[in-house]
Backbone as a chain_set.jsonl record, in Angstrom:
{"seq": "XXXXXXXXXXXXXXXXXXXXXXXXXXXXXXXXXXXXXXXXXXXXXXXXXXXXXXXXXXXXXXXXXXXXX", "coords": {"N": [[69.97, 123.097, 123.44], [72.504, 121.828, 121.544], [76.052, 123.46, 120.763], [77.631, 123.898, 118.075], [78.646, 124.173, 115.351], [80.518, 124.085, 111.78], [83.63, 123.227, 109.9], [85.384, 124.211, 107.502], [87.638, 122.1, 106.138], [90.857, 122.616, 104.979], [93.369, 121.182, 102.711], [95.456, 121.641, 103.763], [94.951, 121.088, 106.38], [94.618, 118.759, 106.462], [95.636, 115.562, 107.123], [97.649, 111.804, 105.942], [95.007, 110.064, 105.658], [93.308, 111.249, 107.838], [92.812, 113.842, 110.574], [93.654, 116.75, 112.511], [92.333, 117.257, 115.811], [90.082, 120.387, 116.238], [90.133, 121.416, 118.237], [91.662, 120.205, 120.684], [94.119, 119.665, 119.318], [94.705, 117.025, 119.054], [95.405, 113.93, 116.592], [93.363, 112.448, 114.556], [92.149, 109.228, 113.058], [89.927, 109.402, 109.881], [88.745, 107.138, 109.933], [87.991, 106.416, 113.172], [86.915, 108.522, 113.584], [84.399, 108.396, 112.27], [83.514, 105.702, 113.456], [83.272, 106.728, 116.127], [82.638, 109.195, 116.323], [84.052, 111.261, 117.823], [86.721, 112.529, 118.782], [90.4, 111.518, 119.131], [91.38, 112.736, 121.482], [89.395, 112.888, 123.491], [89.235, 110.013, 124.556], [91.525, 109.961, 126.384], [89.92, 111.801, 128.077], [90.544, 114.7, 128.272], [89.282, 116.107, 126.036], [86.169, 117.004, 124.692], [85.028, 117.34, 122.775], [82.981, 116.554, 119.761], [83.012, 115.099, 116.943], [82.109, 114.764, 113.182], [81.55, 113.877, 110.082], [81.028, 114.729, 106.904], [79.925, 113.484, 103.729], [80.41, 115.027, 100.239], [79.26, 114.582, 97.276], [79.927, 115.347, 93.604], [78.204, 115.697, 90.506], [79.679, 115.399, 87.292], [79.075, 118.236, 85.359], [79.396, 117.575, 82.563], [77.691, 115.793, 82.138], [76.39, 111.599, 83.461], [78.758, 109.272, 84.477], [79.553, 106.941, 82.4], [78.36, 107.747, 80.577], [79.828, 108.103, 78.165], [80.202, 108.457, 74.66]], "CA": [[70.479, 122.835, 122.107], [74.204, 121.866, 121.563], [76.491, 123.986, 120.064], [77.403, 123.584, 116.665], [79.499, 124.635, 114.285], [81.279, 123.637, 110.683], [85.038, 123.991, 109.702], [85.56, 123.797, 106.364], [89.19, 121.65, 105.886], [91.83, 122.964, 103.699], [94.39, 120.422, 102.151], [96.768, 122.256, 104.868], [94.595, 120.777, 107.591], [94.323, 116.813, 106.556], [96.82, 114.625, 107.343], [96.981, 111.374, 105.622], [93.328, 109.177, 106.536], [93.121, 111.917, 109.305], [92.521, 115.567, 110.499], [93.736, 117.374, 114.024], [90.688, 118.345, 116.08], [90.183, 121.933, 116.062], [89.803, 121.763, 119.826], [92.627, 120.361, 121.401], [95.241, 119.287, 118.037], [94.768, 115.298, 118.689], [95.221, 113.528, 115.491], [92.165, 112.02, 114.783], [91.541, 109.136, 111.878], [88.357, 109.466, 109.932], [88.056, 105.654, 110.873], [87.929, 106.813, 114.228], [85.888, 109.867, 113.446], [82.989, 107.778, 111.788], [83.206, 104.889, 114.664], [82.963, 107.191, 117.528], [82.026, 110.261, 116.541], [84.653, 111.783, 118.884], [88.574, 112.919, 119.021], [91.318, 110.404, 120.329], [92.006, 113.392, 122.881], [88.236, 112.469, 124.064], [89.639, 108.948, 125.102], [92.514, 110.803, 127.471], [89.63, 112.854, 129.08], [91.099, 115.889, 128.109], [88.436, 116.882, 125.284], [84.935, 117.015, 124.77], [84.591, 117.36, 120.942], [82.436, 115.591, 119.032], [83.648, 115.057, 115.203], [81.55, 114.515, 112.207], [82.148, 114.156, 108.752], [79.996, 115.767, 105.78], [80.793, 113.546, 102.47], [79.481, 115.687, 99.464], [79.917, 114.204, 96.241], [79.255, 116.701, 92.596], [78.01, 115.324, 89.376], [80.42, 116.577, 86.625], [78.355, 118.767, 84.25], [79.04, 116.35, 81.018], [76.83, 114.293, 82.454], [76.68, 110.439, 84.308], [79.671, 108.402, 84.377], [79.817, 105.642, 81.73], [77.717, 107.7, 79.264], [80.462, 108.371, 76.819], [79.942, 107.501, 73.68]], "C": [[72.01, 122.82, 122.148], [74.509, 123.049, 120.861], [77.136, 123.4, 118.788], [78.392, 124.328, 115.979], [80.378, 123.79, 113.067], [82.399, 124.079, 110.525], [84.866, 123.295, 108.481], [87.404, 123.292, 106.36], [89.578, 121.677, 104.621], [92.563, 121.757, 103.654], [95.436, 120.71, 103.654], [96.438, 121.226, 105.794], [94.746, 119.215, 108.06], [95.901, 116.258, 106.43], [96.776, 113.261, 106.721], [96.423, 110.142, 106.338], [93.528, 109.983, 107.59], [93.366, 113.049, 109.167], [93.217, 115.895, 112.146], [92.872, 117.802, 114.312], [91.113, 119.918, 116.314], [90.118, 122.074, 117.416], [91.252, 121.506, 120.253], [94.104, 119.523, 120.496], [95.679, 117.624, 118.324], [94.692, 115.085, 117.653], [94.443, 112.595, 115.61], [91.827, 111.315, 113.389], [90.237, 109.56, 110.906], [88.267, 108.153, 110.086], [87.438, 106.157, 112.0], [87.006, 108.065, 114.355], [84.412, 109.177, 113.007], [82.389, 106.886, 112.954], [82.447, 105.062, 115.844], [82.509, 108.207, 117.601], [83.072, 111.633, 117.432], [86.455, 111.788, 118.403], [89.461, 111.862, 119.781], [91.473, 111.409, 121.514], [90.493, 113.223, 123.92], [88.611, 111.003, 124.792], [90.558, 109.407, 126.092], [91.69, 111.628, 128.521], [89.953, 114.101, 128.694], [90.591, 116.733, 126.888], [87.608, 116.294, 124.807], [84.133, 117.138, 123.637], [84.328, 116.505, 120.83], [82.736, 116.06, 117.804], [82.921, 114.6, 114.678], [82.008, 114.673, 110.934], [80.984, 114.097, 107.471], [80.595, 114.963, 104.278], [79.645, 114.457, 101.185], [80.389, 115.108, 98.27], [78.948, 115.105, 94.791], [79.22, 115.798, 91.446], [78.539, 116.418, 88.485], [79.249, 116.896, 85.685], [78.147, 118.361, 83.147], [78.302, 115.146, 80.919], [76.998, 113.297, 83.134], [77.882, 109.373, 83.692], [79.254, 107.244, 83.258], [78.57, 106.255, 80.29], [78.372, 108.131, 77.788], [80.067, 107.683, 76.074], [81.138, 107.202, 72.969]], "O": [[72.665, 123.694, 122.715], [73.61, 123.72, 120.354], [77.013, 122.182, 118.659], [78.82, 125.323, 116.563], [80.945, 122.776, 113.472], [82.586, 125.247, 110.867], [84.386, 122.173, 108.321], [88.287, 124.124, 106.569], [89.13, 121.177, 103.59], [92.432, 121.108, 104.691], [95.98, 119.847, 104.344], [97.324, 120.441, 106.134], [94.891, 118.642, 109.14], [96.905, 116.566, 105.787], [95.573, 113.001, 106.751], [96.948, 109.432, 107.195], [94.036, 109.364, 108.525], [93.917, 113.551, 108.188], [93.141, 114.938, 112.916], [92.288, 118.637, 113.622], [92.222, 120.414, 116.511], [90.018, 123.262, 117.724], [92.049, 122.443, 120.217], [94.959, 118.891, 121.117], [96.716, 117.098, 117.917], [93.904, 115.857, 117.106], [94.553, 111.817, 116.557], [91.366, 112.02, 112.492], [89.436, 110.228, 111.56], [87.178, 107.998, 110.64], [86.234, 106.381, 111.872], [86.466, 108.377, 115.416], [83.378, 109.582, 113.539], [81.26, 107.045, 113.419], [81.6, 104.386, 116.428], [81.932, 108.545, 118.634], [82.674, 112.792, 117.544], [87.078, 110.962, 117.735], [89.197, 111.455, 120.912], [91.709, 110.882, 122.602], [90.621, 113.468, 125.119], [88.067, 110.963, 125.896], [90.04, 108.996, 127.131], [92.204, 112.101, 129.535], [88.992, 114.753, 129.103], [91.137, 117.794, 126.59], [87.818, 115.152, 124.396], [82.908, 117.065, 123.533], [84.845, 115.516, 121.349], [82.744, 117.262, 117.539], [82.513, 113.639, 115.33], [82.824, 115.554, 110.662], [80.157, 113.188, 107.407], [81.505, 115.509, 103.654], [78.416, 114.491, 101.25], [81.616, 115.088, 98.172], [77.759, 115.418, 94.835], [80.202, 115.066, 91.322], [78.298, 117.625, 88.523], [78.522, 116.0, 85.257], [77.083, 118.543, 82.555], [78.218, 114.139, 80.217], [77.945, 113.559, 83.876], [77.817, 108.814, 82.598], [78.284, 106.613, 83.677], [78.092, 105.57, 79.387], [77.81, 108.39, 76.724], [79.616, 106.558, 76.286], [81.123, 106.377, 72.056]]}, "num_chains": 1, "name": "protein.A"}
Protein backbone atom coordinates (compact mmCIF):
# COMPACT_ATOMS: atom_id res chain seq x y z
CA UNK A 1 0.00 0.00 0.00
CA UNK A 2 1.50 3.50 -0.80
CA UNK A 3 1.87 5.97 1.60
CA UNK A 4 -0.46 8.63 1.85
CA UNK A 5 -1.07 11.55 3.36
CA UNK A 6 -3.16 15.11 3.08
CA UNK A 7 -1.80 18.72 3.67
CA UNK A 8 -4.26 21.00 4.11
CA UNK A 9 -2.94 24.52 2.14
CA UNK A 10 -3.05 27.75 3.88
CA UNK A 11 -3.26 31.02 1.71
CA UNK A 12 0.56 31.29 3.04
CA UNK A 13 1.35 28.17 1.04
CA UNK A 14 -0.23 28.97 -2.66
CA UNK A 15 1.48 30.87 -4.92
CA UNK A 16 -0.31 32.32 -7.79
CA UNK A 17 -1.93 29.05 -10.17
CA UNK A 18 0.61 27.04 -8.00
CA UNK A 19 1.79 25.47 -4.65
CA UNK A 20 5.61 24.33 -3.52
CA UNK A 21 5.73 20.57 -2.99
CA UNK A 22 5.96 19.74 0.53
CA UNK A 23 8.79 17.39 -0.35
CA UNK A 24 11.45 19.03 -1.98
CA UNK A 25 10.01 23.16 -2.37
CA UNK A 26 9.69 22.88 -6.41
CA UNK A 27 7.07 25.21 -7.55
CA UNK A 28 4.56 23.24 -8.94
CA UNK A 29 1.42 24.65 -11.24
CA UNK A 30 -1.90 23.04 -10.59
CA UNK A 31 -1.86 22.72 -14.52
CA UNK A 32 0.97 20.64 -14.01
CA UNK A 33 -0.36 19.02 -10.89
CA UNK A 34 -3.64 17.77 -12.68
CA UNK A 35 -1.60 16.71 -16.05
CA UNK A 36 0.94 14.67 -14.33
CA UNK A 37 0.07 14.08 -11.14
CA UNK A 38 3.67 14.80 -10.05
CA UNK A 39 6.14 17.84 -8.90
CA UNK A 40 8.37 19.69 -11.58
CA UNK A 41 11.28 18.52 -9.11
CA UNK A 42 10.00 14.85 -10.29
CA UNK A 43 11.11 15.86 -13.93
CA UNK A 44 14.93 16.73 -12.51
CA UNK A 45 14.93 13.22 -10.83
CA UNK A 46 15.41 14.61 -7.65
CA UNK A 47 11.76 13.84 -6.18
CA UNK A 48 9.40 11.20 -6.01
CA UNK A 49 6.14 12.97 -4.96
CA UNK A 50 3.11 12.44 -6.37
CA UNK A 51 0.59 15.60 -6.16
CA UNK A 52 -3.11 15.56 -6.16
CA UNK A 53 -5.65 17.99 -5.86
CA UNK A 54 -9.04 17.65 -3.75
CA UNK A 55 -11.62 20.38 -5.30
CA UNK A 56 -14.49 20.69 -2.65
CA UNK A 57 -17.09 22.98 -3.50
CA UNK A 58 -20.07 24.14 -0.37
CA UNK A 59 -23.59 25.03 -1.14
CA UNK A 60 -24.30 28.39 0.64
CA UNK A 61 -27.07 27.72 3.21
CA UNK A 62 -29.68 30.34 1.45
CA UNK A 63 -30.05 27.96 -0.87
CA UNK A 64 -29.19 27.27 -5.01
CA UNK A 65 -27.76 29.95 -6.98
CA UNK A 66 -30.25 31.84 -9.19
CA UNK A 67 -33.13 31.21 -6.74
CA UNK A 68 -33.49 34.75 -5.58
CA UNK A 69 -36.47 36.13 -5.85
Amino acid sequence: MSDRRRIRLSEDDAMERGVRCPNCGSYTSFTDIVATGRCRGAWRGDCATRLGLDLIVERPSQGRRGDEA
